[in-house]
C-alpha positions in Angstrom: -47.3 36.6 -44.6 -47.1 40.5 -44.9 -48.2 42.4 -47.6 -45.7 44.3 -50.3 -48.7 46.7 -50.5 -47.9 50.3 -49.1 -51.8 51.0 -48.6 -51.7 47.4 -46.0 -52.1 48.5 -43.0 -51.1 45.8 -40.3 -54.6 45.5 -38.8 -56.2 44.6 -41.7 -58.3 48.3 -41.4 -57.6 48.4 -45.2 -60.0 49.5 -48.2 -58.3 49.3 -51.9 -60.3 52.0 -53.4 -58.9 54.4 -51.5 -55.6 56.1 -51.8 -53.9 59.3 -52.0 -50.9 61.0 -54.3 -47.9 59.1 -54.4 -45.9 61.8 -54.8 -46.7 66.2 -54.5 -48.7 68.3 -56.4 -47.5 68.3 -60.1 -44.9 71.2 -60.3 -43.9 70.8 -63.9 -47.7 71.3 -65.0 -48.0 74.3 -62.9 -45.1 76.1 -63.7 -46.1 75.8 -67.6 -49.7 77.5 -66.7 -47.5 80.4 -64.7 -45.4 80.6 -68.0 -48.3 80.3 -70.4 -49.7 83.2 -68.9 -46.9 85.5 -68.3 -46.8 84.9 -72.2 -50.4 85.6 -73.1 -50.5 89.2 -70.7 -46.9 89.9 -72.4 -48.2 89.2 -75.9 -51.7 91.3 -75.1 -49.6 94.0 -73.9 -47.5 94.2 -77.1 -50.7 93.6 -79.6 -52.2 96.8 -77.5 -49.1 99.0 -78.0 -49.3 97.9 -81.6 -53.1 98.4 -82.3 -52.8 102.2 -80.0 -50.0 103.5 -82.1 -51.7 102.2 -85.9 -55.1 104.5 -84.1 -52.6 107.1 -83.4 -51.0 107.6 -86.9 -54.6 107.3 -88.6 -56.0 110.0 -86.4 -52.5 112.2 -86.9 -53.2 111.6 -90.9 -57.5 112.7 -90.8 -57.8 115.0 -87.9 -57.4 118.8 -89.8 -54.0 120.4 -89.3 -53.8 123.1 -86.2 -53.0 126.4 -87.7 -49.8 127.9 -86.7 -51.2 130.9 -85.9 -53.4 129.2 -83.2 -53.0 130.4 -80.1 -50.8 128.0 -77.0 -52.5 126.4 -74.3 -51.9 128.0 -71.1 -49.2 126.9 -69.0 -50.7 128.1 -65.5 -52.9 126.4 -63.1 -55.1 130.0 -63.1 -56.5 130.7 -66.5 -57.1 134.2 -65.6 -53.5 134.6 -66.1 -53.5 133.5 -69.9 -56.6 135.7 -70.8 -54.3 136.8 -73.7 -53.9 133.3 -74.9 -57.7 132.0 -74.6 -59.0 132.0 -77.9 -62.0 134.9 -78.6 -64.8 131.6 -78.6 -67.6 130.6 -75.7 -65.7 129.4 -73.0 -66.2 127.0 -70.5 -68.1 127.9 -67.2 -65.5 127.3 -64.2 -67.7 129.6 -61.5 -71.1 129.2 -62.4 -72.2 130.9 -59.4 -69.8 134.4 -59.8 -71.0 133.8 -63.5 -74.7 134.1 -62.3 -74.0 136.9 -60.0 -72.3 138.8 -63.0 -74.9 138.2 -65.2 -78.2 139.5 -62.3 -76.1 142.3 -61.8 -76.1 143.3 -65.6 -79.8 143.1 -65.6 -80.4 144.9 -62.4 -78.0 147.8 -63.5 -79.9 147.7 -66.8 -83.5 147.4 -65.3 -82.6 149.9 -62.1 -79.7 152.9 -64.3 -80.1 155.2 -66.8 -78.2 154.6 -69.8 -78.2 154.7 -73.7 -79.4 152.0 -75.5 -78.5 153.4 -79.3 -76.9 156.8 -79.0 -77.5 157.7 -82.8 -81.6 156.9 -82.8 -81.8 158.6 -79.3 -82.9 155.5 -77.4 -82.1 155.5 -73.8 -83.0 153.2 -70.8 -84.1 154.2 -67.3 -85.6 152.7 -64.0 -88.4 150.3 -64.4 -90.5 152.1 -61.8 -90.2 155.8 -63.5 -91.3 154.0 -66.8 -94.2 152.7 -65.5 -94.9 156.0 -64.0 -94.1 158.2 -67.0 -96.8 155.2 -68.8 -99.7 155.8 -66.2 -99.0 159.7 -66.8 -98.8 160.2 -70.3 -100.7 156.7 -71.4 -99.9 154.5 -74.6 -100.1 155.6 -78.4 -103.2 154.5 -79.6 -103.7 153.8 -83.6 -106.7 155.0 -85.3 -109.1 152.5 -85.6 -111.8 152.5 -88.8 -115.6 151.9 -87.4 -115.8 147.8 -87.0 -119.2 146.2 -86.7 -120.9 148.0 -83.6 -121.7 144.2 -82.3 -118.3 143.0 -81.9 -117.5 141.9 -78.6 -121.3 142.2 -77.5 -123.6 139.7 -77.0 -125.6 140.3 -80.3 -127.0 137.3 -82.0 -124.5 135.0 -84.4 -125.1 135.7 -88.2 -123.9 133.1 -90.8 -124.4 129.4 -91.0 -124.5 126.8 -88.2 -122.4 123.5 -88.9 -125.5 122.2 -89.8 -126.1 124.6 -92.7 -128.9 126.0 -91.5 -128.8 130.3 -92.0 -128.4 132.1 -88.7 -130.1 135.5 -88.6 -129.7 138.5 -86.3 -132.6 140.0 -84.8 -133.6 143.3 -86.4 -132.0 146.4 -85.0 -134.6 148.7 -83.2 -135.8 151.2 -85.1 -135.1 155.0 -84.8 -136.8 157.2 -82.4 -140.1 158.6 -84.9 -140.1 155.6 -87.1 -142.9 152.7 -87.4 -142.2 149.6 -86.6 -141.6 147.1 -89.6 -144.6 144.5 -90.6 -144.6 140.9 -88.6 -143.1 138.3 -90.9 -145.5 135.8 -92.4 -146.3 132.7 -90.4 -143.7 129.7 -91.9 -146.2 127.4 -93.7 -146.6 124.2 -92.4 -144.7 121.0 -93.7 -146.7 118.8 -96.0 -148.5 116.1 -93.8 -149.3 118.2 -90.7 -147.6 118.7 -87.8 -145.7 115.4 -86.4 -147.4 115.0 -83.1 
C-alpha cells in the first residue's frame, strides 16, 4: 500500500514532525510591509515640510525687521572687495596670524617711534630705551613727604595691644647727649600667694 502523504518517502526514512513550506515565501505580506513603509517615510516627509514652514513663518513674524538702510551682504568670495559694504561693527577674524602681526607691529612702532600721543596737552611718545635713560638722568618727581614716626620701617619695638590684650610698650628712647639717665622703674609687686614654683 503506498502512502497519499507527500512527506512518505519510499524507504520508510520518514519523521512527521518535520516538514518544510509548501509553497514560497509569502509575497503578498511582504509587499504590504514595502508599501507600509514607502507610506510612513512619505507621510514623515510631508509632516516635516509642514512643521519647517509653520517654524519659518513664526520666526518671519518675531525676529525684528532688517532696516532698509542696512547694508547688502557681499557678493564676492574676497571680502576685501566689499570693505564698503561691511558694516562699521567687530568683525570676524579670517587671518589670525596677519591680524597678530599687524597688531605687534603697532606696539613695536609705538614702543620703538617717536610720535604724539595728545597734540593739544603736549604729550608725546618716544623709544623705550631713551626713556629709561632720560629716567636714570633726570630721576622721578618726588612728593613732599611730612615727618612720619622715625621708627617706621625699623626694627623698633611694637607699641599697642597684643591679641591677648595685654599693653605692648616701646623701650625708652636714649636720652640726649648731657642728660641723666631716667630713674629704674619699681620692681612689679608680686601676685598674692607667692611665686607659683
Amino acid at each position: 500500500m503506498t502512502s497519499t502523504d507527500p512527506h512518505h518517502s519510499p524507504d520508510g526514512l520518514d519523521n512527521p514532525d518535520v516538514a518544510h513550506e509548501e509553497s514560497d515565501v509569502d509575497v503578498r505580506t511582504i509587499l504590504a510591509f514595502a508599501v507600509g513603509l514607502v507610506a510612513m517615510v512619505a507621510v514623515s516627509f510631508v509632516l516635516m515640510w509642514v512643521l519647517f514652514r509653520v517654524l519659518e513663518r513664526q520666526a518671519a513674524r518675531t525676529d525684528p525687521q532688517v532696516s532698509p538702510l542696512a547694508r547688502p551682504t557681499c557678493p564676492y568670495a574676497d571680502i576685501q572687495q566689499c570693505a564698503d559694504l561691511l558694516p562699521a561693527g567687530p568683525q570676524l577674524q579670517t587671518n589670525e596670524p596677519e591680524g597678530l602681526a599687524k597688531f605687534r607691529a603697532s606696539e613695536a612702532k609705538s614702543l620703538e617711534g617717536y610720535g604724539w600721543v595728545t597734540v593739544p596737552g603736549g604729550a608725546a611718545h618716544m623709544p623705550i630705551d631713551e626713556a629709561k635713560k632720560l629716567i636714570l638722568q633726570r630721576g622721578l618727581p618726588v612728593r613732599a613727604d611730612p615727618a612720619g614716626d622715625p621708627r617706621t620701617g625699623t626694627n623698633a619695638y611694637a607699641m599697642g595691644e597684643s591679641s591677648g590684650g595685654r599693653t605692648i610698650g616701646a623701650p625708652a628712647p636714649a636720652p640726649a647727649a648731657g642728660t641723666a639717665p631716667p630713674p629704674p622703674a619699681a620692681a612689679a609687686p608680686e601676685p598674692p600667694g607667692g611665686a607659683h614654683k
